[in-house]
N, C-alpha and C positions, 0 to 999 in steps of 0.2 A: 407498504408493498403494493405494488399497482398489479391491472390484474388485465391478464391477453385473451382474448375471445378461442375458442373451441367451439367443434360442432361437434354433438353427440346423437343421438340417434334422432330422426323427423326433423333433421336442420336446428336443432333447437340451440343456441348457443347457450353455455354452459362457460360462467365465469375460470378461468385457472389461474392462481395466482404466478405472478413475474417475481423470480429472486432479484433482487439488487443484484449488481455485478460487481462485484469491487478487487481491486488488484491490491494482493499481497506482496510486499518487498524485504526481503530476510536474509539472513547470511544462511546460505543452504548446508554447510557442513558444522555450523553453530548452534542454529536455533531449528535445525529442522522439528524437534519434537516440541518446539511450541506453535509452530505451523500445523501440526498435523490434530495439536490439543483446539487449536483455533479453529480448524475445518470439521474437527467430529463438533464439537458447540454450537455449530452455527451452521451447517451445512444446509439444513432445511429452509431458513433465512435466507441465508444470502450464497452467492454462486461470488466460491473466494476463488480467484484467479490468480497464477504463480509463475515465474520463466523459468522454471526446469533444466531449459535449453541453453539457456545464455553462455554460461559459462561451462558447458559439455558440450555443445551441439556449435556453434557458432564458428565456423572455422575464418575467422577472417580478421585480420588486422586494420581493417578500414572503418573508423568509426559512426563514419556519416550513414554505413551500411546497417550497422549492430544497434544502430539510435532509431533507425526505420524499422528493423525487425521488433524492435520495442516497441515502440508504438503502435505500429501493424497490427503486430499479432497479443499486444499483450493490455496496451493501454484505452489501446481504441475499443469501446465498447462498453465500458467501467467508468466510474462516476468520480470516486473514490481512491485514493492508495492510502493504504496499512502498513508504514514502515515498522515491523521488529525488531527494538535495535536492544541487541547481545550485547555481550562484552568485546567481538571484533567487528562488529555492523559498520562502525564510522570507518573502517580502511577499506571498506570491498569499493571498488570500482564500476561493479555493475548493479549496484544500491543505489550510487549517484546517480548514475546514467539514469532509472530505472526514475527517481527523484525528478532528475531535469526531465522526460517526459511528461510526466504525472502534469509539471509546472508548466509547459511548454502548451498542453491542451486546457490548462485551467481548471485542472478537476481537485475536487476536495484531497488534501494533506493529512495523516494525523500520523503522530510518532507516538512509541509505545512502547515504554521502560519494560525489559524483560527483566525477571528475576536473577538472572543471569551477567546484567549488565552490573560490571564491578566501579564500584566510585575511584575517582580519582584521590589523591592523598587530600586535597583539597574539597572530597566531598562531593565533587559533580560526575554527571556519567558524560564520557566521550560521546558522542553523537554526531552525525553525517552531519561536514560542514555545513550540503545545503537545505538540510530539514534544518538545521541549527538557525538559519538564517530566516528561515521562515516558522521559527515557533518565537524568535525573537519578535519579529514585525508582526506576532497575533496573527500570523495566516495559517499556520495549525496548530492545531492542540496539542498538547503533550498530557500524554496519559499513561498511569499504569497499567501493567498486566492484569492486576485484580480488578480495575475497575473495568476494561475491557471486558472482561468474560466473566462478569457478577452477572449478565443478565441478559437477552436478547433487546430487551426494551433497552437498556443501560447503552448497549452498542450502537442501535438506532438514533437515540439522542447524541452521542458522538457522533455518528454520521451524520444528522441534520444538524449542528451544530457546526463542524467542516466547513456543508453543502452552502451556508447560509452565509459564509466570511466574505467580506469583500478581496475581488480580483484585485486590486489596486495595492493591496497587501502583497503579494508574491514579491519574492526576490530569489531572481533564476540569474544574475549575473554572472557568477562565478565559473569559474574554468573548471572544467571535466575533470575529473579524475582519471588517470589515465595509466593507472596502475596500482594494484592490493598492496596495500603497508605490512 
């Protein structure tokens, strides 16, 4: 945790610590209660950031528009993205979008089996094609929910573990998503 200068009384600067910033990606009407389990754990930690707005607030059909308001106001600033992926996470549309950002500025990746996400007959869980693609190429990690929120230190080593992948690793190829399954 890096730490930002304060003054307190007689000019005297007085360390405050800086939370990481990091951007949360979830299925809002899925996983909200493991968003909200992930911000009470960590809130003191780290400043978890979320789009709220995207898919209520966002009146417009122009994508090049909705990819800038991501980034703008949600990616820019944050180091890190935290996909939750549920049981419907790989069809939302503004996960990807939210994905190709994240990839787009080069900031750390990490996906993040929820409890919730059901296996396929075959065993595997569905996962956003393009986290899919980048936990294949080692450019994020894939982690459980438990180990996620076993520990603050535990989360930190996932984040510096991310932070430390090589760029060269991303694969943002893939076409947008351009509609919920």
């Amino acid at each position: 945790m890096s730490v930002g200068p304060t003054y307190g009384t007689y000019g005297l600067s007085i360390p405050v610590p800086v939370r990481t910033r990091i951007f949360v990606s979830y299925h809002h009407a899925g996983d909200q209660a493991y968003y909200d389990a992930f911000s009470k754990a960590f809130h003191d930690r780290y400043e978890a950031v979320y789009d709220n707005s995207v898919e209520r607030a966002v009146d417009s059909d122009n994508t090049d528009y909705v990819m800038r308001r991501i980034r703008e106001n949600h990616i820019t600033g944050t180091s890190v993205t935290i996909v939750l992926v549920g049981q419907e996470t790989a069809v939302r549309k503004y996960v990807d979008w939210e994905i190709k950002a994240t990839l787009d500025k080069e900031h750390a990746l990490i996906g993040v089996r929820l409890p919730n996400a059901k296996p396929t007959a075959d065993g595997k869980i569905v996962v956003p094609s393009r986290l899919h693609d980048n936990i294949e190429s080692k450019y994020a990690p894939w982690i459980t929910w438990a180990s996620l929120v076993s520990s603050p230190e535990q989360l930190n080593a996932h984040i510096s573990d991310a932070k430390g992948r090589s760029k060269a690793l991303i694969q943002n190829a893939r076409d947008m998503r351009m509609r919920n399954g």
